[in-house]
C-alpha positions in Angstrom: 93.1 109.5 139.7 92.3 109.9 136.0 95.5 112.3 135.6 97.8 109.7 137.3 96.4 107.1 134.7 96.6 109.5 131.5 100.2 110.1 133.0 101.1 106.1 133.6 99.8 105.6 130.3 101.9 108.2 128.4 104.6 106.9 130.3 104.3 103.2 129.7 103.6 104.1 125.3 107.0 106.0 125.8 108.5 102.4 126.9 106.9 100.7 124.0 107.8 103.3 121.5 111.7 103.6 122.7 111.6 99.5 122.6 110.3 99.7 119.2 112.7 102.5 118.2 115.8 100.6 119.4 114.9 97.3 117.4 113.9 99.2 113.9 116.5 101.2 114.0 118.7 98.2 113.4 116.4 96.6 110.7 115.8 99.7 108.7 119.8 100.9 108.7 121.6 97.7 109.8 122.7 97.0 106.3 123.8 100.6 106.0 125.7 100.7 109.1 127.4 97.8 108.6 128.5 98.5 105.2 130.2 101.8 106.6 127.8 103.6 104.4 126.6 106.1 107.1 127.3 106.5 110.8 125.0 105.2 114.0 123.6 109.2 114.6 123.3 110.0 111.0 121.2 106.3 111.0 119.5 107.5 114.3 118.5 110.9 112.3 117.3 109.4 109.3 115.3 106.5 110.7 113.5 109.4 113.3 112.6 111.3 109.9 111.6 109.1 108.1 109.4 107.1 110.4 107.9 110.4 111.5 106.8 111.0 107.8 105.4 107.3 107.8 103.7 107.7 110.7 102.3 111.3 110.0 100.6 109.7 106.6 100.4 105.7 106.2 100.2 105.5 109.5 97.1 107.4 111.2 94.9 104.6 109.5 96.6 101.9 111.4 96.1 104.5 114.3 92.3 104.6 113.0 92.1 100.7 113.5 93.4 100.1 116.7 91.7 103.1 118.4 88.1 103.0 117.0 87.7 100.0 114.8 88.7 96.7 116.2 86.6 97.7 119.5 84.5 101.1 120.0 87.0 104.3 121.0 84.7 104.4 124.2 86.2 101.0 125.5 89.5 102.5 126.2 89.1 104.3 129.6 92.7 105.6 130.5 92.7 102.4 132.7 91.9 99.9 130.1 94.3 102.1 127.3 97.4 101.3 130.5 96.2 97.7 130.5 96.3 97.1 127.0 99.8 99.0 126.3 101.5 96.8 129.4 100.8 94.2 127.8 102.6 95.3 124.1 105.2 96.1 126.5 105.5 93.0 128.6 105.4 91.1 125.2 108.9 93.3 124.0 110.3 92.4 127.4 109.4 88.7 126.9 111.1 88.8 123.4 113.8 90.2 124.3 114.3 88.0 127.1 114.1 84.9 125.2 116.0 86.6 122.1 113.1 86.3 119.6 111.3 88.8 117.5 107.6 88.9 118.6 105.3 90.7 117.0 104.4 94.0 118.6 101.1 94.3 116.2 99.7 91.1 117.0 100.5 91.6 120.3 99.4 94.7 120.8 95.8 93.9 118.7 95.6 90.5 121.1 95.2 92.6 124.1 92.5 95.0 122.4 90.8 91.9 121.2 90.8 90.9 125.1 89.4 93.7 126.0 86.9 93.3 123.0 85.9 89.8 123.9 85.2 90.9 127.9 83.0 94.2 126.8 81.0 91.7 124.0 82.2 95.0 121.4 84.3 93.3 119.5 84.4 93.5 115.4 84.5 90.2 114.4 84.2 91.2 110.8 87.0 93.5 110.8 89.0 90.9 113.1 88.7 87.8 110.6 90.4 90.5 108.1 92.9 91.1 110.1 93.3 87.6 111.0 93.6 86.4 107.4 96.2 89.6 106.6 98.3 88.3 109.0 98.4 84.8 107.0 98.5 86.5 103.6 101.2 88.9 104.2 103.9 86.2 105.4 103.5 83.7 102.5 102.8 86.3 99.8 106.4 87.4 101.3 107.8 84.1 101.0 106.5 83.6 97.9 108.0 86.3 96.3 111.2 85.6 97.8 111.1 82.4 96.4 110.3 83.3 92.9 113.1 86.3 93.2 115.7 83.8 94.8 114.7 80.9 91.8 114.5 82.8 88.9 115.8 86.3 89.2 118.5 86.6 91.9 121.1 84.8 90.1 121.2 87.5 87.8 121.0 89.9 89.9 124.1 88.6 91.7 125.9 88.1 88.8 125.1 91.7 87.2 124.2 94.1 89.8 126.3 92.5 93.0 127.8 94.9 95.3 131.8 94.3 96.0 133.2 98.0 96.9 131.6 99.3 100.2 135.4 99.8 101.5 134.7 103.8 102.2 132.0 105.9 103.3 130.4 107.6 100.4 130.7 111.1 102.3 134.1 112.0 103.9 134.6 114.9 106.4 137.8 116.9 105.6 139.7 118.2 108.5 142.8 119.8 106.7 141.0 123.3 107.1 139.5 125.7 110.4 136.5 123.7 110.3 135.8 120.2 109.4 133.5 120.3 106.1 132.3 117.7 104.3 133.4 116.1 100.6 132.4 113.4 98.3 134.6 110.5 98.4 136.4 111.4 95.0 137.8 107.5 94.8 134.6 106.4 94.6 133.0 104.9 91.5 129.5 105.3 89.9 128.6 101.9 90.7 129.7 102.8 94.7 127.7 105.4 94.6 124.8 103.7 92.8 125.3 101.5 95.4 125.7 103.4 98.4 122.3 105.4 97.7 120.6 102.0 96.8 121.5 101.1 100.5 120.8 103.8 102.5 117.1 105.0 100.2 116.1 101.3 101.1 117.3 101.5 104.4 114.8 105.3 104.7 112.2 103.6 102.9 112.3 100.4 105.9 111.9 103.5 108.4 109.0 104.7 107.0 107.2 101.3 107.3 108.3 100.6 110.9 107.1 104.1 111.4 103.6 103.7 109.5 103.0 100.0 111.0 104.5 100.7 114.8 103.1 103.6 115.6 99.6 102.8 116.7 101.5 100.3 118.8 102.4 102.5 121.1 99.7 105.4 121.3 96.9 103.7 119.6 95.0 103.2 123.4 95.4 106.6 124.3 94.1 108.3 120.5 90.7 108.1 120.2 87.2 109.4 120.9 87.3 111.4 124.5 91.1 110.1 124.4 94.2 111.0 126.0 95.8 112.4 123.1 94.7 113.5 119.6 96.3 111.8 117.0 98.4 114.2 116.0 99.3 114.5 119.9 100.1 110.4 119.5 102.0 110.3 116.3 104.3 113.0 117.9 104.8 111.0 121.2 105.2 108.0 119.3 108.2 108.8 117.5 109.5 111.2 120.2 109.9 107.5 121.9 111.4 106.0 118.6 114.2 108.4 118.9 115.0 108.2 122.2 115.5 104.2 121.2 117.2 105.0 118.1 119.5 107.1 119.5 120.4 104.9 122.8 119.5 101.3 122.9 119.9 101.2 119.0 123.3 101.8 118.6 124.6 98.6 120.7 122.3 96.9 117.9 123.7 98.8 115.0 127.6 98.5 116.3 127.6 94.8 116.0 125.1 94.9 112.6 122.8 92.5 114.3 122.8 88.9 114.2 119.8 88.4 111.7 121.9 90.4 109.3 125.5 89.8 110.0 125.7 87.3 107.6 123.0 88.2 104.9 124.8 89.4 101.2 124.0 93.2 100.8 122.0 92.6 97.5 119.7 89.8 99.6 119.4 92.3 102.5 117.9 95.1 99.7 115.7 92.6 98.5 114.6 91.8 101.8 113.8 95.3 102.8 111.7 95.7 99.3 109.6 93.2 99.8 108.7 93.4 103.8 108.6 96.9 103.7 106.5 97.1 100.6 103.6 94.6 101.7 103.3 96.0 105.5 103.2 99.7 103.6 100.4 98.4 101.6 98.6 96.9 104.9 99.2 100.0 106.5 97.4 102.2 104.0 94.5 99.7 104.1 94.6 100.0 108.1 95.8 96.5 109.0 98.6 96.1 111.7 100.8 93.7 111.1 104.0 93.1 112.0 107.1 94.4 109.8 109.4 91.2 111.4 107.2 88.7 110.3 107.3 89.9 106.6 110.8 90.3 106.4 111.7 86.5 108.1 109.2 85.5 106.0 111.0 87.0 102.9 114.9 86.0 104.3 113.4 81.8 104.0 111.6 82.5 100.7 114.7 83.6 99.2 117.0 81.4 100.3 115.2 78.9 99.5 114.4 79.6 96.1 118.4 80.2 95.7 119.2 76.9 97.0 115.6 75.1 94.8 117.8 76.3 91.6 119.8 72.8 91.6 116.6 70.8 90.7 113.1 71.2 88.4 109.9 71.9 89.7 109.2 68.1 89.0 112.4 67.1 90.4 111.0 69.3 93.6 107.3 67.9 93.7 108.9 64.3 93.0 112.4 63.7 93.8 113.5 60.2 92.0 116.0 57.9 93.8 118.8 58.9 91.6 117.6 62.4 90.7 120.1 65.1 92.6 120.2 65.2 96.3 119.4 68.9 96.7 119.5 70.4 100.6 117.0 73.5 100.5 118.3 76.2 102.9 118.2 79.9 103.1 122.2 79.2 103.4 121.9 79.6 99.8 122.1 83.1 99.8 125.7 83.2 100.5 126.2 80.5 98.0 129.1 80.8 95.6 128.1 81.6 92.2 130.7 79.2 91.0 133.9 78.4 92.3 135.6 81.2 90.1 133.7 83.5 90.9 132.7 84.1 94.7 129.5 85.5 95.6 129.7 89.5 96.8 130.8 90.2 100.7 128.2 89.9 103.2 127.5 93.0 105.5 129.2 91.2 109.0 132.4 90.7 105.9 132.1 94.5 105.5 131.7 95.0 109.7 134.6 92.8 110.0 137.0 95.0 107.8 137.3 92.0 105.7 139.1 92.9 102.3 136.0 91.9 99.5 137.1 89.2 96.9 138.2 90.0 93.2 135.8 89.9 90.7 136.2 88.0 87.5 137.5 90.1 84.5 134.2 88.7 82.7 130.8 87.7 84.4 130.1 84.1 84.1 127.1 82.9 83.1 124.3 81.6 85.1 123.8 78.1 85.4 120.3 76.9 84.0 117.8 75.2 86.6 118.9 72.0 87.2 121.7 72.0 86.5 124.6 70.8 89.5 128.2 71.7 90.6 127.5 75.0 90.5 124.3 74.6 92.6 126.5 73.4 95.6 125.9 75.2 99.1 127.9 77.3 101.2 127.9 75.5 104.5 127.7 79.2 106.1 123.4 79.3 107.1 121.8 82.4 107.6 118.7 80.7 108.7 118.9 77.9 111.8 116.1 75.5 111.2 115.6 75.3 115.0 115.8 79.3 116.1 112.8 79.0 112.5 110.7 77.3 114.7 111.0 79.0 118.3 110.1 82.3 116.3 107.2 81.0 114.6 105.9 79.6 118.2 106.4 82.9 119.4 104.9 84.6 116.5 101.6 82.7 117.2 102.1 82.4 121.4 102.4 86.1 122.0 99.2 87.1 120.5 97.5 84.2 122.0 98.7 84.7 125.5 98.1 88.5 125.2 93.9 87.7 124.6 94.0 84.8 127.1 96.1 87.1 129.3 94.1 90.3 129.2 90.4 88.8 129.1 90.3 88.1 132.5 91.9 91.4 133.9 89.0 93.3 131.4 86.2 91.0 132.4 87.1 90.4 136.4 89.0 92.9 137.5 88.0 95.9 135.5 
């Protein structure tokens, strides 16, 4: 009976792990993809390697966490390990269902802290730090997309935009016996500057879904008289990430994903940064949190600190009756610099084939703060005010339904 169970629950952390695979896949290298930089299996191969070396390092103290700290390594019979993984998987299929991004980590740590709860083992200490990580992280991210999207994104768009993403940066040459591959010799330094930016960022992304998702799906089974050894679990876990990244992921990659689609290629970089840099850090320290909610979290920060630009912080905190009529939204980021010259092509423009616009023979300068005209908004939105809300319910719901869920089944049933 205990072999069927260790085998149900390697089984059921391969489902999670291929679901996870499949979605990360397309936020690591959707900006890649769609900007024809690399193709889906070259994305599928990079994304497995990198989130293997994330996982192998960052992420055995998230492992650590899950397994031992939040509730004793004893708790997780192979019974209670299949409970608690069922329900990180029944919260993916709900998601997915309902076309919103839960969080597999808070998920995943609500149905441990069930189980925690129901056996009275519980770390209450280490779950208020958790707890307040999981407030921290998304406003420190919006807050620095706000700052970067006020103060420093302008330039950045003006200076450093990307407009020449028209050919892949590596070509295969068929002319001879055997196909052999060549550097694109039409492309210029700042397409190649580019094209590494992209796809580096896009391996860095993969190593934080790898170091923060992992313990997701094998955390249960790793442990003291566990399943699997976490070596053993970091293996499995990104065995399952490939399988995903190399089936369910490339339907998500071919159409570039709607979250992205229509998000500039410079905003999309700056995105990745700053999500991928404060779950990395909340990895090392052993806190799971969820990648998705640090990267939204950036995408509304940013845009909003674009769109902020066309009043003062005074104006902001008191708007006067004839001070300027300023509508904040993350639409901002695909704002026109001014009219003469066009912000840079979004990835979905790139996806679409869509030939980019001319540059300017000089850069213009940037308007000061304040200033209007060339403040006004694209009506294009990347962020739906309403689809904001429905994934912040569900942000909070699924964790909340996976304790309220799981404490009975730990404290009646088991």
């Amino acid at each position: 009976m205990v072999s069927l169970l260790v085998v149900v629950g390697i089984v059921v952390a391969v489902f999670v792990g291929f679901n996870i695979g499949g979605s990360s896949t397309g936020v690591s290298f959707g900006p890649a993809v769609g900007s024809r930089l690399v193709r889906k299996t070259t994305a599928g191969v990079l994304f497995v390697g990198f989130a293997l070396l994330g996982a192998w390092t960052v992420g055995r103290n998230v492992i650590a966490t899950m397994s031992s700290s939040i509730v004793p390594a004893v708790q997780f019979t192979p019974l209670a390990s299949v409970v608690v993984l069922f329900f990180t998987g029944a919260s993916l299929l709900v998601s997915n269902l309902y076309g919103v991004p839960a969080s597999t980590s808070m998920t995943a740590v609500g149905a441990i802290v069930g189980l925690g709860l129901a056996s009275g083992t519980l770390n209450q200490a280490l779950m208020f730090t958790i707890v307040s990580a999981w407030i921290v992280a998304p406003l420190s991210s919006l807050t620095i997309g706000a700052v970067v999207g006020r103060y420093i994104y302008p330039y950045l768009d003006r200076y450093v935009a990307f407009t020449k993403f028209d050919l892949h940066l590596v070509q295969i040459d068929r002319s001879g016996s055997f196909p052999r591959p060549r550097f694109n010799s039409n492309a210029s330094l700042r397409d190649v500057a580019g094209s590494l930016s992209v796809v580096a960022i896009g391996c860095y992304m993969a190593f934080s879904a790898g170091a923060s998702n992992a313990a997701n799906a094998v955390a249960p089974l790793v442990g003291e008289g566990g399943s699997l050894t976490v070596d053993q679990g970091v293996l499995l876990a990104v065995f399952a990430f490939g399988v995903g990244s190399f089936t369910i992921a490339r339907r998500t990659l071919e159409t570039v994903g709607d979250d992205i689609t229509e998000l500039p290629i410079l905003a999309s970089l700056i995105v990745s940064i700053v999500g991928g840099t404060v779950i990395t850090v909340l990895s090392y320290l052993g806190i799971p949190a969820s990648l998705a909610v640090s990267t939204t979290s950036t995408i509304i920060g940013l845009g909003w600190g674009r769109a902020s630009r066309a009043a003062t912080l005074t104006e902001l905190a008191t708007p006067a009756p004839d001070g300027p009529d300023v509508e904040v939204s993350t639409g901002a980021l695909v704002t026109s610099r001014v009219e003469e010259a066009p912000a840079g092509p979004t990835i979905g423009d790139i996806a679409r084939e869509e030939e980019p616009t001319d540059e300017p023979d000089e850069a213009l300068d940037v308007p000061d703060i304040g200033a209007e005209g060339p403040a006004d908004l694209d009506e294009r939105s990347l962020f739906d005010p309403g689809a904001a809300k429905r994934i912040a319910i569900m942000w909070v719901l699924t964790p909340s339904l996976a304790v309220t869920a799981s404490y009975p089944v730990f404290a009646f049933l088991l």
